[in-house]
mmCIF file of the C-alpha atoms, coordinates in Angstrom:
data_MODEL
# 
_entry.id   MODEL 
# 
loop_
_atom_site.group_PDB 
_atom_site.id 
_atom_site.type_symbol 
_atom_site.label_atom_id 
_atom_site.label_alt_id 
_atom_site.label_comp_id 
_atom_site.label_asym_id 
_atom_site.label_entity_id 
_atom_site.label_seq_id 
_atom_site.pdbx_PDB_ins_code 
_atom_site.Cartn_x 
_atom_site.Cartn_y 
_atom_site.Cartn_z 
_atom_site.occupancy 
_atom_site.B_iso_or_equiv 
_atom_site.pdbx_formal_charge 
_atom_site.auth_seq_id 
_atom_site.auth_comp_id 
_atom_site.auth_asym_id 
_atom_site.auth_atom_id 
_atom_site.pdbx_PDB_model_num 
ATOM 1   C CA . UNK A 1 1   ? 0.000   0.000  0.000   1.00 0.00 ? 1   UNK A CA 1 
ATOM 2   C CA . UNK A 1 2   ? 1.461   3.736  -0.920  1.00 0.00 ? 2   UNK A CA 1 
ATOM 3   C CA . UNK A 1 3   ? 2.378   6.143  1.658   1.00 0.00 ? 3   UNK A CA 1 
ATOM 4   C CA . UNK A 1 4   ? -0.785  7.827  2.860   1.00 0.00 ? 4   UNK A CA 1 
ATOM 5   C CA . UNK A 1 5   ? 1.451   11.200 3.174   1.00 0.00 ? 5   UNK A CA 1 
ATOM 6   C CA . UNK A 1 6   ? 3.158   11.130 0.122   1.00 0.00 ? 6   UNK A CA 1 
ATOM 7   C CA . UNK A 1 7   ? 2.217   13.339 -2.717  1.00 0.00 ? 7   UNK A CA 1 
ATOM 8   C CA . UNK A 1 8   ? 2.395   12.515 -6.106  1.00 0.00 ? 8   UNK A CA 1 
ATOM 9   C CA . UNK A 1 9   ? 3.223   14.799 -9.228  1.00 0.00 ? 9   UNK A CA 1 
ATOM 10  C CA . UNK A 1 10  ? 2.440   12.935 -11.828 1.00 0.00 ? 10  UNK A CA 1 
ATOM 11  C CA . UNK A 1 11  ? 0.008   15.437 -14.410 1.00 0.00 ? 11  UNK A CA 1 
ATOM 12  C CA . UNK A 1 12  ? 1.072   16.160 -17.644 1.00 0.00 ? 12  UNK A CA 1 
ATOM 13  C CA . UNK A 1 13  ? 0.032   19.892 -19.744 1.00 0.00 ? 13  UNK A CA 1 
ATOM 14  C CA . UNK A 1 14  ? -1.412  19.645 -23.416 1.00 0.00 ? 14  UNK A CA 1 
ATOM 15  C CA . UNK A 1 15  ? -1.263  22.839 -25.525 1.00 0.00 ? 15  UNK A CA 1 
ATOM 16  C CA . UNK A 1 16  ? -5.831  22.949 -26.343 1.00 0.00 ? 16  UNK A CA 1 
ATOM 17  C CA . UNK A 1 17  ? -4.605  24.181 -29.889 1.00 0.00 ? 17  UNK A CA 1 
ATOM 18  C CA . UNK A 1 18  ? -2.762  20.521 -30.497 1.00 0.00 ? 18  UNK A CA 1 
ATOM 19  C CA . UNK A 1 19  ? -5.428  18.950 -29.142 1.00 0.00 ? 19  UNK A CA 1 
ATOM 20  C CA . UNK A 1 20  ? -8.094  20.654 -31.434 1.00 0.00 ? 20  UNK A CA 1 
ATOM 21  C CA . UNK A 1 21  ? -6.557  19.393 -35.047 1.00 0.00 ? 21  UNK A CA 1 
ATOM 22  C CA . UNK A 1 22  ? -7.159  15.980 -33.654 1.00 0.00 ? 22  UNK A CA 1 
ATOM 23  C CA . UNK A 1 23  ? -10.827 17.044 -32.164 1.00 0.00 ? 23  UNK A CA 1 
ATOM 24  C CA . UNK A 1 24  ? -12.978 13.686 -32.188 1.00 0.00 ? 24  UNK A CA 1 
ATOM 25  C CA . UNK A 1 25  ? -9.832  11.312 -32.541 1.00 0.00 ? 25  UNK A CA 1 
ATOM 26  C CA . UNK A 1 26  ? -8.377  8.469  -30.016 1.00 0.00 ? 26  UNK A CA 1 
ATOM 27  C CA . UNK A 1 27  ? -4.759  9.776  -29.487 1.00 0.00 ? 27  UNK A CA 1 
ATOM 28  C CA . UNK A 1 28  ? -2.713  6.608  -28.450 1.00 0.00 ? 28  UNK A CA 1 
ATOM 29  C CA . UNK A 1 29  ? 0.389   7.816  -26.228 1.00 0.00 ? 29  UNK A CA 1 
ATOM 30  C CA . UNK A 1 30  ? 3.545   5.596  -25.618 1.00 0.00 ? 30  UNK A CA 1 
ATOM 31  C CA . UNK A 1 31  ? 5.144   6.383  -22.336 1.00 0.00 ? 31  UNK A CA 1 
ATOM 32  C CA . UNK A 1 32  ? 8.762   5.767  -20.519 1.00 0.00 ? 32  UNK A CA 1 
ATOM 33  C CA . UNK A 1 33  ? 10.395  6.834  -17.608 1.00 0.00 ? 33  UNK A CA 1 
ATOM 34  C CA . UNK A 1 34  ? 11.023  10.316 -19.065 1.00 0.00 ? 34  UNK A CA 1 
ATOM 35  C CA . UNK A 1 35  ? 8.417   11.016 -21.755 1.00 0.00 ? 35  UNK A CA 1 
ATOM 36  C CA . UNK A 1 36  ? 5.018   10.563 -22.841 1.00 0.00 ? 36  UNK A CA 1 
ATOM 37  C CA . UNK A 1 37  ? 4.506   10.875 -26.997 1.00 0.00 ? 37  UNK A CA 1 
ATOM 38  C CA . UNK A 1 38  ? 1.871   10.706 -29.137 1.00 0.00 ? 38  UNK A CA 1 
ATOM 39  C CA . UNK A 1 39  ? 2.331   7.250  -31.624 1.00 0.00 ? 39  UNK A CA 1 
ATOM 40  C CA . UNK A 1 40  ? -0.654  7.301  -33.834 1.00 0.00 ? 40  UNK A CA 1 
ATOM 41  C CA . UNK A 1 41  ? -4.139  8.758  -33.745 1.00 0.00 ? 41  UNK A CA 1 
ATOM 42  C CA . UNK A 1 42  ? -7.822  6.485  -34.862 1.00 0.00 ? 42  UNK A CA 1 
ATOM 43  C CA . UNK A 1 43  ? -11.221 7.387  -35.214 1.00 0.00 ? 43  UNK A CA 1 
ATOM 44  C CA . UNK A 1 44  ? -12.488 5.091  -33.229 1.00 0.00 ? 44  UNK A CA 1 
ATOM 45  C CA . UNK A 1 45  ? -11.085 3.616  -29.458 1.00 0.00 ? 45  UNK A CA 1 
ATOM 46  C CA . UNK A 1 46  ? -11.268 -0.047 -31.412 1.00 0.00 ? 46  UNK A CA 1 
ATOM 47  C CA . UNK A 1 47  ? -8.823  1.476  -33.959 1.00 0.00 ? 47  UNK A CA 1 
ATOM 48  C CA . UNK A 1 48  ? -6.775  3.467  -31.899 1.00 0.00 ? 48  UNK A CA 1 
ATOM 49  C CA . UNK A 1 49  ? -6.183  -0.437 -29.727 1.00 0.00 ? 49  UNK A CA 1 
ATOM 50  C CA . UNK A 1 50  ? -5.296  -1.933 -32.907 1.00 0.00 ? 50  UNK A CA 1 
ATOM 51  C CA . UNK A 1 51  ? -2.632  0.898  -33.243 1.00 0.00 ? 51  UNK A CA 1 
ATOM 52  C CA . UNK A 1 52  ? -1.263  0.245  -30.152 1.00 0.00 ? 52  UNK A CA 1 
ATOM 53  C CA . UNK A 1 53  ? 0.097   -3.295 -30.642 1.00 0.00 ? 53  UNK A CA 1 
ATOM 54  C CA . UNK A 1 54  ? 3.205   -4.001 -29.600 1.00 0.00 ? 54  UNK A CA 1 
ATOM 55  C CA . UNK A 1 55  ? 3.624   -0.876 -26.939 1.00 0.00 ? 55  UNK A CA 1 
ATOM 56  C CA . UNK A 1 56  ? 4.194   -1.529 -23.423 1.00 0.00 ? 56  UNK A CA 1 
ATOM 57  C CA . UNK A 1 57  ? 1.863   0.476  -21.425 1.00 0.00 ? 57  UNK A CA 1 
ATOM 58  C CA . UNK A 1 58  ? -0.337  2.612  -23.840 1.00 0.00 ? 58  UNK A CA 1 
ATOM 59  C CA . UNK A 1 59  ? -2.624  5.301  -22.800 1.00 0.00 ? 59  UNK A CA 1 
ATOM 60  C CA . UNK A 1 60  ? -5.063  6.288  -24.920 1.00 0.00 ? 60  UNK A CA 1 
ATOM 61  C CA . UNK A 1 61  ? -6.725  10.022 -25.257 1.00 0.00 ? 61  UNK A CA 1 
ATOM 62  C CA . UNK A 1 62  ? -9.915  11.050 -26.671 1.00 0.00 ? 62  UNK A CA 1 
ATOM 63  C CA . UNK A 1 63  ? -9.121  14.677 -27.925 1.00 0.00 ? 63  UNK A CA 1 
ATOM 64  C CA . UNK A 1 64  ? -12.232 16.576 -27.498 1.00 0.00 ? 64  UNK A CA 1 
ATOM 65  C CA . UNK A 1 65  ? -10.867 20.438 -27.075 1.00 0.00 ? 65  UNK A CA 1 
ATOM 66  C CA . UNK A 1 66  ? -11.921 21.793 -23.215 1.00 0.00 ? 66  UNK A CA 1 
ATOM 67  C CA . UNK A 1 67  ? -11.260 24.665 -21.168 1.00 0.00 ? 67  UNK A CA 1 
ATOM 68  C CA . UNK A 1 68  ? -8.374  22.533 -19.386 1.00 0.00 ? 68  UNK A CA 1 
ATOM 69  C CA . UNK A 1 69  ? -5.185  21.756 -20.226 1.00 0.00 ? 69  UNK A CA 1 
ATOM 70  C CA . UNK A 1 70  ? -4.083  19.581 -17.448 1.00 0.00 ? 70  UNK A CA 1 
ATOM 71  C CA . UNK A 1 71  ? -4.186  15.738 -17.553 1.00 0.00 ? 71  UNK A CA 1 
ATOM 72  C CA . UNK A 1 72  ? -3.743  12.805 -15.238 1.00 0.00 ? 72  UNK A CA 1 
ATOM 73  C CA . UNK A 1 73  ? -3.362  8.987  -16.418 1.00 0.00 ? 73  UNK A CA 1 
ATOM 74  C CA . UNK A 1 74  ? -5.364  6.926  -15.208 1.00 0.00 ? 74  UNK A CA 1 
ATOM 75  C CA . UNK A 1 75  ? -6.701  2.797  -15.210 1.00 0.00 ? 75  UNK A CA 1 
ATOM 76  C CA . UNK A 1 76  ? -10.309 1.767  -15.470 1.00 0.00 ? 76  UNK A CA 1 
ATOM 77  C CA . UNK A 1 77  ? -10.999 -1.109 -14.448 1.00 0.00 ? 77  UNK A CA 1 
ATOM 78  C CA . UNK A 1 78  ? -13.762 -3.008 -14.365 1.00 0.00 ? 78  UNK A CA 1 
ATOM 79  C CA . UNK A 1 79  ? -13.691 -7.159 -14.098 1.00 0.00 ? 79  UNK A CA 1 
ATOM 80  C CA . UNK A 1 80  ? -10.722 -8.388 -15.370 1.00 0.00 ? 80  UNK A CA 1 
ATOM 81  C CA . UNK A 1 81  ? -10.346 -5.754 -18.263 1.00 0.00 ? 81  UNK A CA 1 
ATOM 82  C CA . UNK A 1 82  ? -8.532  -2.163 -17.902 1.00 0.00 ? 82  UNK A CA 1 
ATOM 83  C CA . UNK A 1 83  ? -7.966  0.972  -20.418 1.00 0.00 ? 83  UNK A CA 1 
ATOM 84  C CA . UNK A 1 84  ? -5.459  3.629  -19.008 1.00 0.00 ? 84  UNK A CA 1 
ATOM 85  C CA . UNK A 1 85  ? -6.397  7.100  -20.216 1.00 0.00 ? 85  UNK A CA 1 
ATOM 86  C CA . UNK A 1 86  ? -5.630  10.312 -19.812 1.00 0.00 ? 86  UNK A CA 1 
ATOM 87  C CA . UNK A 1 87  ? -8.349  12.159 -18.171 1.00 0.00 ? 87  UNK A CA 1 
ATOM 88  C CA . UNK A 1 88  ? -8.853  15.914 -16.433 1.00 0.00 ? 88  UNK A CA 1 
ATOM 89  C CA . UNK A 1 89  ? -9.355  16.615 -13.294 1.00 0.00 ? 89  UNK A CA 1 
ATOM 90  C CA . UNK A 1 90  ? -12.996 18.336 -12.943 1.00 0.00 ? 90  UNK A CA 1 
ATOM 91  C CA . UNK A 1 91  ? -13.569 19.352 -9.400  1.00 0.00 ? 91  UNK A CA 1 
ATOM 92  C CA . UNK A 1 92  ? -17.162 20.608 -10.998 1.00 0.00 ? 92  UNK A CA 1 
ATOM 93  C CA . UNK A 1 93  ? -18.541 16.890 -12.222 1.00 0.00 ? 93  UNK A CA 1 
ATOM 94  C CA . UNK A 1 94  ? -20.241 14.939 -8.968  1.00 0.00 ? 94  UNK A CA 1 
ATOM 95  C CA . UNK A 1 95  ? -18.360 11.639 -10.733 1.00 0.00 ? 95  UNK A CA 1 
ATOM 96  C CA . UNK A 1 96  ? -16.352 10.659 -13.357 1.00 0.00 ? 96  UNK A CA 1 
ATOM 97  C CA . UNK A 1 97  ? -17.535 11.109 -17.062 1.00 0.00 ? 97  UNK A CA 1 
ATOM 98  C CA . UNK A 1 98  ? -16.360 8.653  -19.693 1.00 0.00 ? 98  UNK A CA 1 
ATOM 99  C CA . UNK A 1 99  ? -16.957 8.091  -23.484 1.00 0.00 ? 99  UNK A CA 1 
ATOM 100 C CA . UNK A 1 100 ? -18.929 5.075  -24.006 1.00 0.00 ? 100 UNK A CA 1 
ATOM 101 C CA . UNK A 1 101 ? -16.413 3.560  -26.302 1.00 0.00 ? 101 UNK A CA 1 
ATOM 102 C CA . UNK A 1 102 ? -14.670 2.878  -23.354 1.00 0.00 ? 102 UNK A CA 1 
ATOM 103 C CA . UNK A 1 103 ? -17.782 1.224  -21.594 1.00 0.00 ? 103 UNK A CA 1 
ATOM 104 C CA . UNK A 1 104 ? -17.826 -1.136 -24.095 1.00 0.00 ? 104 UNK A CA 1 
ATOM 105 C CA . UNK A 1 105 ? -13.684 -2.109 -23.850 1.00 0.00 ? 105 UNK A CA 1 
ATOM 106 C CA . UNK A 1 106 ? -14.448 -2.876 -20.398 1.00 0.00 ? 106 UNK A CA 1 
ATOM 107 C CA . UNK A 1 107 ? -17.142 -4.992 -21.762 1.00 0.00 ? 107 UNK A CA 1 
ATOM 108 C CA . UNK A 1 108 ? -19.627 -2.680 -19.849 1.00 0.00 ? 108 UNK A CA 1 
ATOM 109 C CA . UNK A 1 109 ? -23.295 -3.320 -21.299 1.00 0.00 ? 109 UNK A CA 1 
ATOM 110 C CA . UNK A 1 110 ? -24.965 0.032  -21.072 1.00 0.00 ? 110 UNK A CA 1 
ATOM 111 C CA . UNK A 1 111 ? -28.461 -1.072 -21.142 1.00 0.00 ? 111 UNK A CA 1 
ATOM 112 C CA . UNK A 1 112 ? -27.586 -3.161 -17.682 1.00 0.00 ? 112 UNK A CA 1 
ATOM 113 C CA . UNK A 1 113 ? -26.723 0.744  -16.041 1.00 0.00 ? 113 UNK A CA 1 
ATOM 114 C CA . UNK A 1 114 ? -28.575 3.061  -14.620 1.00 0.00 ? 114 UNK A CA 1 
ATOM 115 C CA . UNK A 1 115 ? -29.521 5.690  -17.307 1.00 0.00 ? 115 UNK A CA 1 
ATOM 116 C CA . UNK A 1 116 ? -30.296 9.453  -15.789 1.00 0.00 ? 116 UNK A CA 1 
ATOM 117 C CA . UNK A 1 117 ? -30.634 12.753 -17.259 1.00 0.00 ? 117 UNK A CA 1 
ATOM 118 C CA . UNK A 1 118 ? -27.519 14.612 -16.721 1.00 0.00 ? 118 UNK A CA 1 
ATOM 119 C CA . UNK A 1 119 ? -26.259 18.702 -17.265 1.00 0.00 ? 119 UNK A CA 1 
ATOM 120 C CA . UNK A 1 120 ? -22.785 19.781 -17.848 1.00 0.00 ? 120 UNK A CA 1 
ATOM 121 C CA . UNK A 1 121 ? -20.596 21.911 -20.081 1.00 0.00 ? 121 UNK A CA 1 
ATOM 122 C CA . UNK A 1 122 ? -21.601 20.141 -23.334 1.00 0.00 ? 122 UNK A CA 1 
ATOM 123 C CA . UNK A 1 123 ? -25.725 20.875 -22.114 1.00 0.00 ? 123 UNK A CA 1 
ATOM 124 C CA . UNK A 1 124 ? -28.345 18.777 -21.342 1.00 0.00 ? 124 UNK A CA 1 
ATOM 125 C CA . UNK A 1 125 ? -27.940 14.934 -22.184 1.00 0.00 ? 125 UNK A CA 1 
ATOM 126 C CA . UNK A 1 126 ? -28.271 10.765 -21.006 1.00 0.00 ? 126 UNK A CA 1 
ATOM 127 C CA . UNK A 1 127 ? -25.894 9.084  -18.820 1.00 0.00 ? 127 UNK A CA 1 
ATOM 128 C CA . UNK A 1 128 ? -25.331 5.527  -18.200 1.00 0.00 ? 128 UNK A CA 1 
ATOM 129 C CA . UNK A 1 129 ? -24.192 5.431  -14.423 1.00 0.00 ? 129 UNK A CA 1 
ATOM 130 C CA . UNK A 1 130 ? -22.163 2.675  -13.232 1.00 0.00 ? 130 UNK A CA 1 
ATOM 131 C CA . UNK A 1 131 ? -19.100 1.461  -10.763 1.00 0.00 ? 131 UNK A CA 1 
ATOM 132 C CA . UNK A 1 132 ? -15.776 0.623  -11.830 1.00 0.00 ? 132 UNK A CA 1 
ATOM 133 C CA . UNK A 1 133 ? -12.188 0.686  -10.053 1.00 0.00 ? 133 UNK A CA 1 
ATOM 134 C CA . UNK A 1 134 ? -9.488  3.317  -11.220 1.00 0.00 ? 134 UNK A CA 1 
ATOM 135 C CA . UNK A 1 135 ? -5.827  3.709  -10.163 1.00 0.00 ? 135 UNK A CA 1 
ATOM 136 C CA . UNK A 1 136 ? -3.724  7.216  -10.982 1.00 0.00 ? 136 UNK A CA 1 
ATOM 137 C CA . UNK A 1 137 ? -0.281  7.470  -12.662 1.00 0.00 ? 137 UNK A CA 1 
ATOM 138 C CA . UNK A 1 138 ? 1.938   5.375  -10.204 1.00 0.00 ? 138 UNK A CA 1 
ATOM 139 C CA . UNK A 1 139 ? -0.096  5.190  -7.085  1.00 0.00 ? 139 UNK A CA 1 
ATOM 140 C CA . UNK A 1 140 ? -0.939  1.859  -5.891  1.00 0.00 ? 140 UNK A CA 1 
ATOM 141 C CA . UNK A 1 141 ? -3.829  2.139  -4.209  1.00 0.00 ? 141 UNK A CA 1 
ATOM 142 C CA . UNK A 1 142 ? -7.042  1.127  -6.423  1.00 0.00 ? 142 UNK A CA 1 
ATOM 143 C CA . UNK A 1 143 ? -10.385 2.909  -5.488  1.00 0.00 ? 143 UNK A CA 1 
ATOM 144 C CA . UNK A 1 144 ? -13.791 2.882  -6.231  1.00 0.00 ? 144 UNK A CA 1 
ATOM 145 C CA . UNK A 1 145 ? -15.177 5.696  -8.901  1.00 0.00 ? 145 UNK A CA 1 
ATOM 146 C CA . UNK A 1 146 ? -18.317 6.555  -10.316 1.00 0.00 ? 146 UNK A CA 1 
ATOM 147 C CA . UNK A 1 147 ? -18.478 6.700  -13.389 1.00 0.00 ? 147 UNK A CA 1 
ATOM 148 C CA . UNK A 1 148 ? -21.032 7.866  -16.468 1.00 0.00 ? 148 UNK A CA 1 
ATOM 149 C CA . UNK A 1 149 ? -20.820 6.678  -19.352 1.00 0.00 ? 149 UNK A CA 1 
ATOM 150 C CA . UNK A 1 150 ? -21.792 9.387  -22.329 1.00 0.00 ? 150 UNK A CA 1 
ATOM 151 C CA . UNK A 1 151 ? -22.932 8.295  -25.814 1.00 0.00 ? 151 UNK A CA 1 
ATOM 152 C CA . UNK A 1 152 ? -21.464 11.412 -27.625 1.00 0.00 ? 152 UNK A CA 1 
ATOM 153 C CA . UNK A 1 153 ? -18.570 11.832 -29.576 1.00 0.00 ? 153 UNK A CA 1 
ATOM 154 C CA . UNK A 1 154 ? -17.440 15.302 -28.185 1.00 0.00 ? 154 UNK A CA 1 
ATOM 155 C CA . UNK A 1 155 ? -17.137 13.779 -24.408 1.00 0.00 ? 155 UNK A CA 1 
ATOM 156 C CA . UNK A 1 156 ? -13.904 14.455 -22.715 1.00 0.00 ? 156 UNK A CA 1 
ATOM 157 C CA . UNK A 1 157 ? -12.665 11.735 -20.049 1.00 0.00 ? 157 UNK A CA 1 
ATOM 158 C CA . UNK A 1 158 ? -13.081 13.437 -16.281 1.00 0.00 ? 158 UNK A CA 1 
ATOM 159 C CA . UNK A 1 159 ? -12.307 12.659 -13.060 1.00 0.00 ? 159 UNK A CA 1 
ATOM 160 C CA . UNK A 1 160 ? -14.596 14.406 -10.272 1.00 0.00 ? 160 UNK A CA 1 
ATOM 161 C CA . UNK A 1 161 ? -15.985 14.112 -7.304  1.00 0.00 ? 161 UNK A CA 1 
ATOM 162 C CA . UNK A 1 162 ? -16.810 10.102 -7.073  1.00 0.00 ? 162 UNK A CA 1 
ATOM 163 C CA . UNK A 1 163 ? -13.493 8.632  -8.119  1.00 0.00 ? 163 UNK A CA 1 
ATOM 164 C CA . UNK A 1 164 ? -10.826 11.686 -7.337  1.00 0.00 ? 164 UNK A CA 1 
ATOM 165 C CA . UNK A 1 165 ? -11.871 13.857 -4.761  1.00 0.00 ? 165 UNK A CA 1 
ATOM 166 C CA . UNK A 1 166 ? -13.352 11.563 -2.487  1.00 0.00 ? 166 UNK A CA 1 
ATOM 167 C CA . UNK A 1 167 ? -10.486 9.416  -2.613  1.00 0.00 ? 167 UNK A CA 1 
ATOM 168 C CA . UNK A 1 168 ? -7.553  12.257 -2.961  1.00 0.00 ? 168 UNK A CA 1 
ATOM 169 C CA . UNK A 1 169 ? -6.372  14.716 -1.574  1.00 0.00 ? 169 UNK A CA 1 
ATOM 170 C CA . UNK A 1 170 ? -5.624  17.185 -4.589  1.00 0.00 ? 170 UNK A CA 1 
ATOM 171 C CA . UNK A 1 171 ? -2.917  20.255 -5.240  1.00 0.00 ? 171 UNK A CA 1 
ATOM 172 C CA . UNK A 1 172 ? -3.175  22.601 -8.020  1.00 0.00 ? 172 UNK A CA 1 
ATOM 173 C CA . UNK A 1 173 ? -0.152  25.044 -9.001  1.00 0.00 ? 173 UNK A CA 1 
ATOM 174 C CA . UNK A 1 174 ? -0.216  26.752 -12.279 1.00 0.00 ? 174 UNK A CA 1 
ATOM 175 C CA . UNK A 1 175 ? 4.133   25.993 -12.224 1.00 0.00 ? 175 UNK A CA 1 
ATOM 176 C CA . UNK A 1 176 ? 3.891   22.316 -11.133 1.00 0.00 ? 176 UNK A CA 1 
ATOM 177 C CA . UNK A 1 177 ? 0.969   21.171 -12.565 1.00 0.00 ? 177 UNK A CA 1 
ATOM 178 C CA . UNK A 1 178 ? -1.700  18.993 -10.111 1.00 0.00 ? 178 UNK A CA 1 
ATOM 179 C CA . UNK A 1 179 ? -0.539  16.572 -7.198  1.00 0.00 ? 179 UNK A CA 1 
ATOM 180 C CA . UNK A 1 180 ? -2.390  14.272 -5.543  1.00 0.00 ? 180 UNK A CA 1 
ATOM 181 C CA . UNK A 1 181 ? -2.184  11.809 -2.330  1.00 0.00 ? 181 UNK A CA 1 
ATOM 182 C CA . UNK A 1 182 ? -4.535  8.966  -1.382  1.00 0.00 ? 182 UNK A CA 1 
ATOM 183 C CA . UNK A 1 183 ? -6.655  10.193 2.004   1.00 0.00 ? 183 UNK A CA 1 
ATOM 184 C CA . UNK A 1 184 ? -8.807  7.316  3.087   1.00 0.00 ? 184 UNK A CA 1 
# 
């Protein structure tokens, strides 16, 4: 189990103007101890999985242009299948907001969920609500998040309140980025 006192600094920045000439692609990002880089960009999350044969540990990005910049990576998990992603940090969103391309990777069957009406930057809309299990960047600890599951193309991946916040203790700094420590 991590330190419960240590922080970690693990968020990376992405210029919004890169981000918009890909708006509506699946970025697929190769990381290593020093770097994360973009190897190839799909349509679709299923393509964008193909692409990443034969990397390591990819993370895969859905590039929908927001008023944030910041990302963290982060593991879904739900039964024995996983997708890391890079999501934002939304301290606005009461739980985590997903594409439901990545619902279906986990092999999550939408119609099984809870479906409510939800509000948020993008307007009115439907969201499929449901549990999974998420770790961040390097920390070991695995918690439970709630997530909702979007069927739009223009949905970012967020982390708020159930899934980060209740679970983390979280430090923004416009120099350093976001930092984070497990509280519970």
């Amino acid at each position: 189990m991590a330190k419960k006192n240590r922080y970690i600094n693990e968020s990376i920045v992405l210029d919004q103007a890169y981000v918009a000439k890909f708006w509506g692609k699946w970025g697929v990002f190769s990381a290593s101890k020093d770097e994360i880089r973009v190897s190839a960009w799909a349509k679709t999350l299923k393509e964008a999985i193909k692409k990443s044969e034969g990397l390591e540990a990819p993370i895969f990005f859905h590039a929908v242009p927001s008023a944030t910049a910041l990302y963290v990576v982060a593991t879904l998990m739900f039964g024995k299948r996983f997708l890391t992603v890079l999501a934002s940090p939304d301290s606005g969103a009461y739980g985590c907001v997903f594409s439901h391309e990545i619902a279906e990777h986990l092999g999550l069957d939408l119609a099984e969920s809870k479906k409510i009406k939800t509000y948020g930057a993008a307007g009115f809309g439907h969201s499929f609500v449901r549990e999974i299990r998420m770790r961040l960047a390097s920390d070991k600890n695995i918690v439970k998040a709630e997530a909702y599951f979007v069927k739009r193309n223009d949905t970012p991946s967020l982390l708020g309140y159930g899934g980060l916040f209740d679970n983390y203790e979280v430090v923004f700094h416009p120099r350093t980025g976001m930092k984070f420590k497990y509280i519970k």
